[in-house]
SEGU-160357 format. One record per residue: residue in one letter; x, y, z of N, C-alpha, C in turn. Coordinates in Angstrom, 3 decimals. Layout:
<nodes>
{"A",{X,Y,Z},{X,Y,Z},{X,Y,Z}},
...
</nodes>
This chain:
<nodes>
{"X",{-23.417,15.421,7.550},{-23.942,14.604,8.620},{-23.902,13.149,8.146}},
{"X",{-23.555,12.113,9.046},{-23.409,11.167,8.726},{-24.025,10.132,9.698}},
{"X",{-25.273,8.876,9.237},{-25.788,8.464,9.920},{-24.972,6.730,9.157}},
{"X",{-25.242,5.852,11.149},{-24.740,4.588,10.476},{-26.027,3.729,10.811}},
{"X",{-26.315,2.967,10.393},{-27.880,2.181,9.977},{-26.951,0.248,10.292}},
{"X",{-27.863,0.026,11.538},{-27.594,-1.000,12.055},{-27.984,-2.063,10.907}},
{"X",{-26.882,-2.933,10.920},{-27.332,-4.048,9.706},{-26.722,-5.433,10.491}},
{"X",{-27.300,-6.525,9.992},{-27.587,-7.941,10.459},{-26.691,-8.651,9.476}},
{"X",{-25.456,-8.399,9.455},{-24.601,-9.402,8.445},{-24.437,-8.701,7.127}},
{"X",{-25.609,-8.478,6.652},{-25.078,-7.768,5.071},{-24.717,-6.718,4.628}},
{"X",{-24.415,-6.060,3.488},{-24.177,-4.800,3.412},{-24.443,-3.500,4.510}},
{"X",{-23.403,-3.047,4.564},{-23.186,-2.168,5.758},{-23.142,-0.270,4.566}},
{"X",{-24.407,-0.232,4.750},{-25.310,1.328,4.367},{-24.756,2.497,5.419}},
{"X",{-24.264,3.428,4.377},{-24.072,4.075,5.026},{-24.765,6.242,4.467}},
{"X",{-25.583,5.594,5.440},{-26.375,7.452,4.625},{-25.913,8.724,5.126}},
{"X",{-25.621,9.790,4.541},{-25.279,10.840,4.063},{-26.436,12.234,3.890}},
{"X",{-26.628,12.637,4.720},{-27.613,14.162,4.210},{-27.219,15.138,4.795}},
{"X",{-27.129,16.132,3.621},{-26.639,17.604,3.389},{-28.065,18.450,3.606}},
{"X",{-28.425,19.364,3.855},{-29.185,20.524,4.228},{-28.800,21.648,2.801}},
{"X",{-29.628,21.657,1.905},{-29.854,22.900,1.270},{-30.460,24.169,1.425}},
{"X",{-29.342,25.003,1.757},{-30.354,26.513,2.643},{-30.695,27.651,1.213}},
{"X",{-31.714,28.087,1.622},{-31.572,29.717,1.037},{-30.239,30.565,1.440}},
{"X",{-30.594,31.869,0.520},{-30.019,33.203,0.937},{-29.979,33.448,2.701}},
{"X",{-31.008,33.165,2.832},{-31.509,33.464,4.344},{-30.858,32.173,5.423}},
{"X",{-30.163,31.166,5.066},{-29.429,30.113,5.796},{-30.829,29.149,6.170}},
{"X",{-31.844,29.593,5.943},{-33.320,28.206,6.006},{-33.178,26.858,4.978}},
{"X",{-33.221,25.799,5.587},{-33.109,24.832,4.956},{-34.760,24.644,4.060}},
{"X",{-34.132,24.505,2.741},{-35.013,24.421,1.726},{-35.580,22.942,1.494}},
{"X",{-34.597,22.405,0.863},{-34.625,21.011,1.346},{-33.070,20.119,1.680}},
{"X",{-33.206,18.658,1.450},{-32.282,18.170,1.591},{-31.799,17.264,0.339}},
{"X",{-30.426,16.904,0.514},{-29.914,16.229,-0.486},{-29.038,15.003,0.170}},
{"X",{-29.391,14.079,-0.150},{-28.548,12.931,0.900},{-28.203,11.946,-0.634}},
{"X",{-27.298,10.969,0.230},{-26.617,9.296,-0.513},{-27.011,8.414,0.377}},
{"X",{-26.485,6.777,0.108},{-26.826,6.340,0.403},{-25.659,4.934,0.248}},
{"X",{-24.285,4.866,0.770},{-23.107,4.663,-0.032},{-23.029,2.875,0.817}},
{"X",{-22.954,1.592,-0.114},{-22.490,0.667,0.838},{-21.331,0.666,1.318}},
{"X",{-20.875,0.595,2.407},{-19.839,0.260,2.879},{-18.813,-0.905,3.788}},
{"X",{-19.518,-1.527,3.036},{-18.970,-3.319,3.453},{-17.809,-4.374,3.744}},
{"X",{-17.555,-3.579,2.091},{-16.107,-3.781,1.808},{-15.332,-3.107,2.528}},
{"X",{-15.238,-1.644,2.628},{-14.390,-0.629,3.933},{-14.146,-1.692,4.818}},
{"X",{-15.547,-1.379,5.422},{-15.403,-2.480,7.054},{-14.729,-3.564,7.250}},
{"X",{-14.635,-4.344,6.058},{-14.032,-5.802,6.236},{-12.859,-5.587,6.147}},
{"X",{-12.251,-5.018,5.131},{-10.786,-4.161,4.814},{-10.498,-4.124,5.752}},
{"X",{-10.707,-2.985,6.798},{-10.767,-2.663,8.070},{-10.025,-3.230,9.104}},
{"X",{-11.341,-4.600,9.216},{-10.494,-5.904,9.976},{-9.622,-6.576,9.592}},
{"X",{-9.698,-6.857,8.615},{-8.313,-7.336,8.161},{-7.304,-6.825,8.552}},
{"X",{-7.211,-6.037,8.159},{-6.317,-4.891,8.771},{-5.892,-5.325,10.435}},
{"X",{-6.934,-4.760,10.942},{-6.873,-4.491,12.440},{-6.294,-5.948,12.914}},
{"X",{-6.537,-7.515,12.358},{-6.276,-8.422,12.338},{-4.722,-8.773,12.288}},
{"X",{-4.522,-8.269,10.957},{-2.942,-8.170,10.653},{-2.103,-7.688,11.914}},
{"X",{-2.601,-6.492,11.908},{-2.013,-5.540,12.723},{-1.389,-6.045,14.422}},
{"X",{-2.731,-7.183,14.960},{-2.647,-7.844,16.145},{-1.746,-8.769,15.934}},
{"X",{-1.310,-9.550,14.851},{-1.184,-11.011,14.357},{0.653,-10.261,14.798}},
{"X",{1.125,-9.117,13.923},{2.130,-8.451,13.799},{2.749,-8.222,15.198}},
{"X",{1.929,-7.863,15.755},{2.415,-6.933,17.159},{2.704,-8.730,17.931}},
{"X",{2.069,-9.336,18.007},{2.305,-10.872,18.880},{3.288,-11.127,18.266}},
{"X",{3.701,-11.270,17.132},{5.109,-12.119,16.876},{6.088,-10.653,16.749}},
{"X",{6.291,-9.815,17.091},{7.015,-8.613,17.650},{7.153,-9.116,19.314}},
{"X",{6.147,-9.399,19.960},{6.330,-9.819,21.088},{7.261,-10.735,21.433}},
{"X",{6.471,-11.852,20.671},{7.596,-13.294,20.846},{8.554,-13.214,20.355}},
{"X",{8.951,-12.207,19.262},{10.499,-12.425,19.041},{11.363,-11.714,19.891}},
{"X",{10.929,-10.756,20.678},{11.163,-9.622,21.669},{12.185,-10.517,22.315}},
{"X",{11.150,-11.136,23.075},{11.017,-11.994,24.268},{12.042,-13.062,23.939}},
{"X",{12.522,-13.618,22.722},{13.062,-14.710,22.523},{14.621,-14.195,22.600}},
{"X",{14.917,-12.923,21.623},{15.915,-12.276,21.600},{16.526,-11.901,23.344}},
{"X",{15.482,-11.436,24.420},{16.312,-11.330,25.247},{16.629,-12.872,26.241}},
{"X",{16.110,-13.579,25.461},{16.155,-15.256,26.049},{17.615,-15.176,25.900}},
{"X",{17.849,-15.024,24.457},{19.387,-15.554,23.928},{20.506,-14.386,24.568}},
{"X",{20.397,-12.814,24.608},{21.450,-12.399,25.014},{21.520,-12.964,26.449}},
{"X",{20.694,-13.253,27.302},{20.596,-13.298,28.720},{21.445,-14.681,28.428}},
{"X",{21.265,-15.626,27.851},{21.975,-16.831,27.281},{23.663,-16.740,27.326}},
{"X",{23.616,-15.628,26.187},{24.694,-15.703,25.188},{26.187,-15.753,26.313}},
{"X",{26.121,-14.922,27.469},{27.333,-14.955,28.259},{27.403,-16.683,28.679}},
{"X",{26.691,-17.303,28.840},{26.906,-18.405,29.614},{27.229,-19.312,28.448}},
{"X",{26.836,-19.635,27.275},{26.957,-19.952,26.229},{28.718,-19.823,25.842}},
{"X",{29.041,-18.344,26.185},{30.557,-18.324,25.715},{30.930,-19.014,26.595}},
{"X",{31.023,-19.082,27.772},{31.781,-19.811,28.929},{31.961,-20.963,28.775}},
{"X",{30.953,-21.313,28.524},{30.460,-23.130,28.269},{31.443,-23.234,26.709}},
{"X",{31.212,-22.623,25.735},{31.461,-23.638,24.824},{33.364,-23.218,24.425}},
{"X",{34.141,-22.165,25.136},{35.416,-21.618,24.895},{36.191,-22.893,25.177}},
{"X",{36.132,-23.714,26.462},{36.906,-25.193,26.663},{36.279,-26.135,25.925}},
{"X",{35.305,-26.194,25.163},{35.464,-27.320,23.970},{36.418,-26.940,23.102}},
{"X",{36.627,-25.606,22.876},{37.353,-25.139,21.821},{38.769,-25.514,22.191}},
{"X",{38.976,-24.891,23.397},{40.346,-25.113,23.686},{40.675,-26.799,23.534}},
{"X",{39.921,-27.565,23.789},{39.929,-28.485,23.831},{40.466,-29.306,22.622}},
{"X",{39.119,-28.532,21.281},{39.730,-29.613,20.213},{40.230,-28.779,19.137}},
{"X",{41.099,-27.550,19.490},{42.299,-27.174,19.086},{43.556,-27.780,18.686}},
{"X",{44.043,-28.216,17.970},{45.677,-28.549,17.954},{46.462,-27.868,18.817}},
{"X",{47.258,-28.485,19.652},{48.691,-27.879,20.890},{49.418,-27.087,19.624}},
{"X",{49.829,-27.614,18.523},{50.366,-26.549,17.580},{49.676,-25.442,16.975}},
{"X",{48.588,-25.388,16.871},{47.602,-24.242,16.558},{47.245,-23.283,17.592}},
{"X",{47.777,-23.873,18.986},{47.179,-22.903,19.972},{48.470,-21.550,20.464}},
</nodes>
């Protein structure tokens, strides 16, 4: 069983209690922890942070890439008569 214990900024407690039974499955007593978990949590976000930071510039490059193929035909059109252009008549 795992309980989470509201905290105000600092260490983030996280308690733990097990049930010790008899033969008979009656709880005798209990045995619990009491583990910080602060560091996890922040890890965590970081994480989850990264993770957002990642996916947006996945987006924008998405988005940029189909900028340029949607581009790229008009681009050839446009720039084939410069070429022809400053070709040599003997090179062509």
């Amino acid at each position: 069983m795992i309980f989470r214990i509201a905290s105000t900024g600092g260490p983030t407690p996280s308690p733990r209690a097990n049930p010790v039974r008899d033969a008979d499955g009656a709880i005798v007593k209990w045995f619990g922890t009491c583990t910080d978990i602060h560091d996890q949590k922040e890890a965590a976000e970081v994480l989850r942070r990264s993770r957002d930071e990642l996916e947006a510039l996945v987006v924008a490059r998405t988005a940029a890439l189909m900028v340029v193929r949607t581009a790229a035909p008009m681009v050839a059109l446009m720039v084939a008569p410069m070429v022809a252009l400053t070709v040599p008549p003997a090179a062509r």
